[in-house]
C-alpha positions in Angstrom: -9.3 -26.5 0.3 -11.0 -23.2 0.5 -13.7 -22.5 -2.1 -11.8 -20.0 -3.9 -9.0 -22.0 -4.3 -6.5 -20.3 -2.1 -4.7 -21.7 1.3 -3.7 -19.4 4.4 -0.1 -20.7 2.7 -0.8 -19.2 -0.7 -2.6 -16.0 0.4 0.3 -15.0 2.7 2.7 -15.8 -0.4 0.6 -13.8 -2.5 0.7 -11.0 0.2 4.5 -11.0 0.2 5.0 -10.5 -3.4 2.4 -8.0 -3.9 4.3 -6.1 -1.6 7.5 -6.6 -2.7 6.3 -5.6 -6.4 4.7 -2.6 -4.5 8.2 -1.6 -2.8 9.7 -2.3 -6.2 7.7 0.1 -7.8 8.3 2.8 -5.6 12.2 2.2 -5.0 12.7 2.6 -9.1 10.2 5.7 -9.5 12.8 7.3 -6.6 15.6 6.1 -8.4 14.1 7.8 -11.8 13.4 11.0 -10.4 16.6 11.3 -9.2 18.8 9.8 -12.2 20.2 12.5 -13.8 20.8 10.3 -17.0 17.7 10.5 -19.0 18.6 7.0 -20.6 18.6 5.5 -16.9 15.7 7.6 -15.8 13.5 5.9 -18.6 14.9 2.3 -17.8 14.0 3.0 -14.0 11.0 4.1 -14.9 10.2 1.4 -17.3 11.0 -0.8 -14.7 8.7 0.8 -12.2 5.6 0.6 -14.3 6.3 -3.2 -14.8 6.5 -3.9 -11.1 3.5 -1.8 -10.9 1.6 -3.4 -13.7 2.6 -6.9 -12.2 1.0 -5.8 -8.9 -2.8 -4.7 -10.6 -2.6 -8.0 -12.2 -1.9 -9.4 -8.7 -4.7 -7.3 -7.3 -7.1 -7.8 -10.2 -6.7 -11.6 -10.4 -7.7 -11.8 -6.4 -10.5 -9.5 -6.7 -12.2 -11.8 -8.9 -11.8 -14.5 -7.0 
């Protein structure tokens, strides 16, 4: 095993859901600027924020590795 831990298997299934949270993120901060229903637009863009606060974990976690 590698020295920090991580396979080729595991970084490539990191890489795929750091970019799906990334996509996430941008899909529902589209979604919320164009909701016309502020209670939607603040559930989209609670959503985004989660997505993206899920991927600077991701991105902080690996660059301490």
């Amino acid at each position: 095993m590698p020295k920090n831990g991580f396979t080729t298997k595991d970084l490539t299934v990191l890489q795929e859901v750091m970019t799906f949270e990334m996509l996430m993120h941008k899909k529902c901060t589209a979604y919320a600027s164009q909701a016309i229903d502020s209670s939607l637009r603040q559930i989209m863009s609670a959503h985004a924020d989660s997505h993206k606060k899920r991927f600077d974990t991701l991105f902080a976690y690996l660059g301490q590795q």
